[in-house]
C-alpha positions as CSV (number, residue, x, y, z in Angstrom):
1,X,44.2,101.9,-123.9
2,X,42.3,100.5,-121.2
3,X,42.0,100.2,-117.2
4,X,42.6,97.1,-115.9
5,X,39.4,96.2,-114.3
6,X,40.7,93.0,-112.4
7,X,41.9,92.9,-108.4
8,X,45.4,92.3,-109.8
9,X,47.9,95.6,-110.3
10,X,48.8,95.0,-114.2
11,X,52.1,97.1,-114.6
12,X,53.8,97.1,-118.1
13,X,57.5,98.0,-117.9
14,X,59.1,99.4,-120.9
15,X,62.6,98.3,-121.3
16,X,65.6,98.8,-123.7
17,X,68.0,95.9,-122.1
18,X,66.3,93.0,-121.3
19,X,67.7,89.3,-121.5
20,X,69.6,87.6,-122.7
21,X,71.6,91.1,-121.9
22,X,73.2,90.7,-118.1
23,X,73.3,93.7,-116.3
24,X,72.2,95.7,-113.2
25,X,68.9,97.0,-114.8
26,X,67.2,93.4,-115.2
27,X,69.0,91.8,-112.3
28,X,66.5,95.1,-110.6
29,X,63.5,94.6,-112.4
30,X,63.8,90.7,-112.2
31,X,63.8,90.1,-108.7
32,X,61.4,93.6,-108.1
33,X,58.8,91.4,-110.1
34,X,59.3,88.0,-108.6
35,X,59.1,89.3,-105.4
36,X,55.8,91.5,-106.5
37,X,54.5,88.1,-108.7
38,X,54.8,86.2,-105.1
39,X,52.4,88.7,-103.2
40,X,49.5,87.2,-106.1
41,X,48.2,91.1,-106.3
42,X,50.6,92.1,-109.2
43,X,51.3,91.4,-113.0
44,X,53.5,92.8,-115.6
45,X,53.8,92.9,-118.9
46,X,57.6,93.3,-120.2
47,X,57.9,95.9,-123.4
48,X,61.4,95.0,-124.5
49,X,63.7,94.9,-128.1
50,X,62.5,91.2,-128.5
51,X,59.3,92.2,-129.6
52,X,60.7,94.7,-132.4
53,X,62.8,94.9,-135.3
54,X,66.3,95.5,-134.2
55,X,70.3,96.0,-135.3
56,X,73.2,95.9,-133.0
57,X,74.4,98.9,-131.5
58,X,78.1,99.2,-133.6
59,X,80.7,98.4,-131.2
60,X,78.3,96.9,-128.5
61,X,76.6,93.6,-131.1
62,X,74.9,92.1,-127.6
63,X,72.8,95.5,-127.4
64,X,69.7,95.2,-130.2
65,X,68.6,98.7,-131.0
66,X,64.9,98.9,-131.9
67,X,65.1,100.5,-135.5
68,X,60.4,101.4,-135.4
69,X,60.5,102.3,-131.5
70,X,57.3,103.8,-132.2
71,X,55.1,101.4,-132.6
72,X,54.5,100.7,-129.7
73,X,51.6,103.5,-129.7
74,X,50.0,100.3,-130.9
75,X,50.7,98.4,-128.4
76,X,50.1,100.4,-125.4
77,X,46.8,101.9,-126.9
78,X,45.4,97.8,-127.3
79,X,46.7,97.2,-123.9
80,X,44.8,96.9,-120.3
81,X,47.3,98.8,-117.5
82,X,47.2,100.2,-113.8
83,X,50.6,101.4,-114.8
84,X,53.3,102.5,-116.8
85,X,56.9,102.5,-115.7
86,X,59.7,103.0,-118.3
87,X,63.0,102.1,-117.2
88,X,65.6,103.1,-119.8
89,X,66.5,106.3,-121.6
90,X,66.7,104.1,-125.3
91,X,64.4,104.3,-128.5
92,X,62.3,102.1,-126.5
93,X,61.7,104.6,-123.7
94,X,61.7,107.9,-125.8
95,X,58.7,106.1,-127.5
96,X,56.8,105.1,-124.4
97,X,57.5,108.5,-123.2
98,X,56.2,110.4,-126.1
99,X,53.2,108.5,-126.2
100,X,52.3,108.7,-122.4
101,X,52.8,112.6,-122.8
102,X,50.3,112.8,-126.1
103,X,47.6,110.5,-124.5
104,X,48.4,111.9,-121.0
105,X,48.7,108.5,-119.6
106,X,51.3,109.1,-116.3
107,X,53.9,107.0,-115.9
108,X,57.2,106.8,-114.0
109,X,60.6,106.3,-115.1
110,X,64.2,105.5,-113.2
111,X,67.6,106.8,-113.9
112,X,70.3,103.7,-113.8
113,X,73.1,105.3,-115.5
114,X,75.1,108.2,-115.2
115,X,75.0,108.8,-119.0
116,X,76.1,112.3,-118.7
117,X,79.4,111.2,-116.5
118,X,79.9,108.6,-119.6
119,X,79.2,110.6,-122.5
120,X,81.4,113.0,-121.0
121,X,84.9,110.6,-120.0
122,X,84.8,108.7,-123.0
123,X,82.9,110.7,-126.2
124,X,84.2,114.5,-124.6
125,X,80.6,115.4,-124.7
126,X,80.1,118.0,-122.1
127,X,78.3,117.2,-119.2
128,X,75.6,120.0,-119.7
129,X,74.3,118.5,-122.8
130,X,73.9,115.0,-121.0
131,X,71.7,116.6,-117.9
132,X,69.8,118.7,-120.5
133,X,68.7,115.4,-122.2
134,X,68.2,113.7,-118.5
135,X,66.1,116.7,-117.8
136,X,63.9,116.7,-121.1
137,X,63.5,112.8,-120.3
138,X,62.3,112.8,-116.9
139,X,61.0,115.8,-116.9
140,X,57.4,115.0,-117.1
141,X,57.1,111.6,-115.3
142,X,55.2,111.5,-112.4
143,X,58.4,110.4,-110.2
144,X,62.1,109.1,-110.6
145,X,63.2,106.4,-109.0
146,X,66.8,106.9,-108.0
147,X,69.2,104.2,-106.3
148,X,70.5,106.5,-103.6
149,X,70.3,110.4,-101.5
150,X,73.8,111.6,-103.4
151,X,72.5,110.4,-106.9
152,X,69.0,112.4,-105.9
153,X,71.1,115.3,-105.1
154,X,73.3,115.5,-108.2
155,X,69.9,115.1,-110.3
156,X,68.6,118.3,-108.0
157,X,72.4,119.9,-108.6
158,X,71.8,119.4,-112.3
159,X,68.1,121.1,-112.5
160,X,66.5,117.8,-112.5
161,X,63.8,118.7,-110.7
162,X,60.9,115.9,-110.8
163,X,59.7,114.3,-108.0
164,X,62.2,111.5,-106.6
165,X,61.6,108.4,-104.9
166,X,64.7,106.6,-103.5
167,X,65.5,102.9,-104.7
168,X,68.4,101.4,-103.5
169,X,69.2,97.5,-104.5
170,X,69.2,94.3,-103.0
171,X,70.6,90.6,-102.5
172,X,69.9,87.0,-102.2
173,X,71.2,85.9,-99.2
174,X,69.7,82.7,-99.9
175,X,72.2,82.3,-103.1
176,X,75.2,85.2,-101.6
177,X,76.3,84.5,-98.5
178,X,80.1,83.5,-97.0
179,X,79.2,79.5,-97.0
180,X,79.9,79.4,-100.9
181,X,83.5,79.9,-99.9
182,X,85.7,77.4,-101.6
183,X,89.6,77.2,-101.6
184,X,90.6,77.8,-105.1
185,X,93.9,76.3,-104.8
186,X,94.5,76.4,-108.4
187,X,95.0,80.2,-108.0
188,X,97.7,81.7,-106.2
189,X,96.3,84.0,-103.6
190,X,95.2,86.9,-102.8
191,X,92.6,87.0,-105.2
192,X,91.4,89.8,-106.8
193,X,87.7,89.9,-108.3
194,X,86.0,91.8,-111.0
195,X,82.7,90.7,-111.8
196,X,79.9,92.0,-114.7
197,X,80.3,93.1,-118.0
198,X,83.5,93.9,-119.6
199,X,83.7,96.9,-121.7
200,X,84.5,100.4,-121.8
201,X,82.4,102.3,-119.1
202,X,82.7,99.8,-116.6
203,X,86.5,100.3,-116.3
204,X,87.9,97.5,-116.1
205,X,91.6,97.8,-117.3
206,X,92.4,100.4,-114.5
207,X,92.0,96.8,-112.3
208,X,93.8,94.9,-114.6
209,X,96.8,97.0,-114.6
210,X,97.0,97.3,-111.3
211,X,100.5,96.1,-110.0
212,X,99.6,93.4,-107.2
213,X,100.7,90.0,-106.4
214,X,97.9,87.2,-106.7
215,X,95.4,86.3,-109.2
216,X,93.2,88.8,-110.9
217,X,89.9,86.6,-111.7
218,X,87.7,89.1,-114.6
219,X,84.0,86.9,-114.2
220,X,81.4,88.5,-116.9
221,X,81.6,89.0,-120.7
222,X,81.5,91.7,-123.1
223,X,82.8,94.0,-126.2
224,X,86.7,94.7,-124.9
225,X,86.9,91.0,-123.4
226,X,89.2,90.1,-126.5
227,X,91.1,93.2,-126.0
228,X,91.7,93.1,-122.3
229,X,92.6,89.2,-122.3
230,X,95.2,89.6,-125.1
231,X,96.5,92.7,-123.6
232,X,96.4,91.3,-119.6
233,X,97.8,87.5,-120.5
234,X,98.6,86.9,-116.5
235,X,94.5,87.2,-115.8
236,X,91.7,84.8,-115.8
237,X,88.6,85.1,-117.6
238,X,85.8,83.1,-117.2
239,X,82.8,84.6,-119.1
240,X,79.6,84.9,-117.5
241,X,78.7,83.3,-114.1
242,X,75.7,82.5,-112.6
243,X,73.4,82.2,-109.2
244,X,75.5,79.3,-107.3
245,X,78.7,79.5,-109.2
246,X,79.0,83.3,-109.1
247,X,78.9,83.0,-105.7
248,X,81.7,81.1,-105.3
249,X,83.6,83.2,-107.1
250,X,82.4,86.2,-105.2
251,X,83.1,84.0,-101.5
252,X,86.0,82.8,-103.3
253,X,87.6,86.1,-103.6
254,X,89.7,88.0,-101.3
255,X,88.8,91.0,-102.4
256,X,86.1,92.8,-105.2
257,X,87.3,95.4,-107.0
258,X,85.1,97.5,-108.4
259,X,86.4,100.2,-110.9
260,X,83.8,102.1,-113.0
261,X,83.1,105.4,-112.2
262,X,80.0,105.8,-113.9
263,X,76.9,103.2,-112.3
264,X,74.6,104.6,-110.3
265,X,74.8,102.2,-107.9
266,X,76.5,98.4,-107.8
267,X,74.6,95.9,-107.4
268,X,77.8,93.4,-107.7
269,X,79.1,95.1,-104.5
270,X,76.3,93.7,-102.4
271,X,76.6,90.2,-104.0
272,X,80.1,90.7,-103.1
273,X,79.9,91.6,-99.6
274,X,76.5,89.8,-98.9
275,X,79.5,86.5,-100.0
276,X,81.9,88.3,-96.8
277,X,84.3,89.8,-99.9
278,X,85.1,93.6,-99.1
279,X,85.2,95.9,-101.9
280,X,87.8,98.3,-103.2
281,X,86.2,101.3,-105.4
282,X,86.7,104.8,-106.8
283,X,85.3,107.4,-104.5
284,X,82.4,108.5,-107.1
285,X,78.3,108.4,-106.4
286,X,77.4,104.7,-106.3
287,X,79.9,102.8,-104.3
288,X,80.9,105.3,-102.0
289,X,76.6,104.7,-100.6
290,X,77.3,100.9,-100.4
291,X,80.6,100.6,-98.8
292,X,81.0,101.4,-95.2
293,X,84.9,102.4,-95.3
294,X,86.9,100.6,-92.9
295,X,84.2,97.5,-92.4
296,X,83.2,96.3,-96.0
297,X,85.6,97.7,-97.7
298,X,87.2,100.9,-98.8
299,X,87.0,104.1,-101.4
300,X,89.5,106.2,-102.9
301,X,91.2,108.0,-105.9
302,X,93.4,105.2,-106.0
303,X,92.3,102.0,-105.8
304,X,96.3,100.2,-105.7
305,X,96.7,102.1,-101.8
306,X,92.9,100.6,-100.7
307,X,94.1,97.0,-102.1
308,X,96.3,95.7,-98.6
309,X,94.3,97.9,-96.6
310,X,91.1,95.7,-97.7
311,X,92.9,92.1,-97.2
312,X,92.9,93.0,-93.9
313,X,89.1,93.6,-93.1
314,X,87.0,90.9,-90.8
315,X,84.6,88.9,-93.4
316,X,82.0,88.4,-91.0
317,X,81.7,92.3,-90.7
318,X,81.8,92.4,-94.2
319,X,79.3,90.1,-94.6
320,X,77.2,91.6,-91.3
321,X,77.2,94.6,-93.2
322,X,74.8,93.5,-96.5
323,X,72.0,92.5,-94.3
324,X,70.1,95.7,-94.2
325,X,70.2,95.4,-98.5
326,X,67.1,93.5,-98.9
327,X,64.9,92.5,-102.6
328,X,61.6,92.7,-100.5
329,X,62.2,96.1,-99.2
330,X,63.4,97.3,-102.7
331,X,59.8,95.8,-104.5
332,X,57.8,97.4,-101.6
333,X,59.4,100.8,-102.3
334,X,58.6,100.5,-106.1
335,X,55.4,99.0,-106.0
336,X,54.5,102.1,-103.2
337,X,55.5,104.4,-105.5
338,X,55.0,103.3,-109.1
């Protein structure tokens, strides 16, 4: 291990989802780092399964578990760095963080998934065990970066008791915004959106089974896509979407529903409203900081009373309502902090 001894900030981030996975965590780091790359102060260097041997995760074949996570001692020891910032809670980041602690190299890390709340509603593990894990984690990382105030309080609630740094999310508005609108005559309206990946913790069936008149449109791919489109004949699924086309689909929509009760945050819902679509979502941690009730969309128990409510929401409010969710401000905040 070495200090970077050039003008240029050299972070490495140590990941264990990276692409060709699609999800919330390198949608983040992606545009944290192009924004950070455009400044010309800042470089990083990505530590991700790619570089390892891995084996599917059973039940989830897209996610490559990395089977000698640590060996990369070896790498971070042969490496020049200002900075460490480890982003998951995987093999990958158990390594990192191991390593850091025995060569007491700081470093910071993020928490981007309730794991506790999802261990808990789908394996019955209790919640205690989760945050204990959570707490050994993070425990000795210079600072957490959280996506919201309520997630930093249930971390605090929890005895998590690191420093914090809030890091909410951002949007393109260059790529999201209401002018992507298209009519979609082939489907009858309203139309009802889910978009991201399908499987178990994101909850999507409790949308699917909703009883409402329309189209239900499922945009994204994943492990119970088979499942859910056998089961839910009358739905549409397209598989994954991207930049331009998403947000069609997004402008497209009449409404975004957004059912898992487990993210930390959402970034879909900005895509969604940043497009002029309001959102309908559980009232847990994550969505209920994004959506403004009553202007960009609604929250609740139950997400079938919020659905006429939301069709009946101005677009332009909806849309007026995303502007303060910025990438820029996001990558100052983490580059500030990390």
């Amino acid at each position: 291990m070495q200090k970077n001894d050039e003008l240029r900030m050299k972070i490495i981030l140590v990941t264990d989802t990276w692409h060709p996975q699609v999800n919330g965590v390198v949608r983040t780091y992606e545009n944290v780092m192009e924004y950070a790359r455009s400044q010309g102060n800042y470089e990083f260097d990505i530590i991700d399964p790619s570089q390892f041997t891995t084996a599917p995760l059973p039940k989830y074949p897209e996610v490559k578990m990395v089977i000698q996570p640590w060996k990369i001692g070896g790498m971070l020891k042969n490496s020049t760095f200002d900075a460490i910032h480890i982003a998951t809670e995987g093999p990958l980041g158990i390594a990192a963080r191991i390593w850091c602690n025995k060569e007491k190299v700081p470093y910071t890390t993020a928490y981007h998934t309730r794991f506790p709340e999802y261990f808990h509603q789908y394996h019955r593990v209790p919640k205690r065990i989760g945050y204990r894990y959570i707490n050994w984690f993070h425990k000795k990382s210079d600072r957490i970066f959280v996506p919201t105030e309520a997630m930093k309080q249930e971390l605090e609630k929890n005895h998590i008791d690191t420093s914090k740094v809030i890091w909410p999310r951002g949007v393109n508005k260059l790529i999201f915004n209401p002018s992507r609108r298209r009519n979609f005559s082939q489907y009858p309206r309203p139309i009802w959106l889910y978009a991201g990946r399908v499987s178990v913790e994101k909850n999507v069936e409790e949308f699917l089974k909703l009883p409402i008149n329309g189209t239900k449109i499922v945009v994204g791919d994943g492990p119970s896509r088979q499942v859910l489109q056998s089961k839910y004949s009358d739905a549409i699924f397209t598989g994954y979407k991207y930049a331009e086309e998403l947000a069609e689909y997004y402008a497209s929509a009449d409404v975004f529903v957004f059912p898992s009760k487990t993210d930390t945050f959402g970034v879909v819902i900005l895509e969604a409203m940043s497009c002029g679509t309001p959102t309908i979502a559980f009232d847990v941690s994550g969505p209920k900081d994004i959506i403004n009730s009553g202007i960009s969309g609604y929250y609740s128990d139950n997400l079938l009373e919020l659905c006429n409510k939301a069709l009946l929401l101005n677009r332009q409010d909806v849309a007026n309502d995303s502007v303060q969710w910025t990438w820029e401000k996001v990558a100052e905040i983490f580059l500030a902090n990390i």
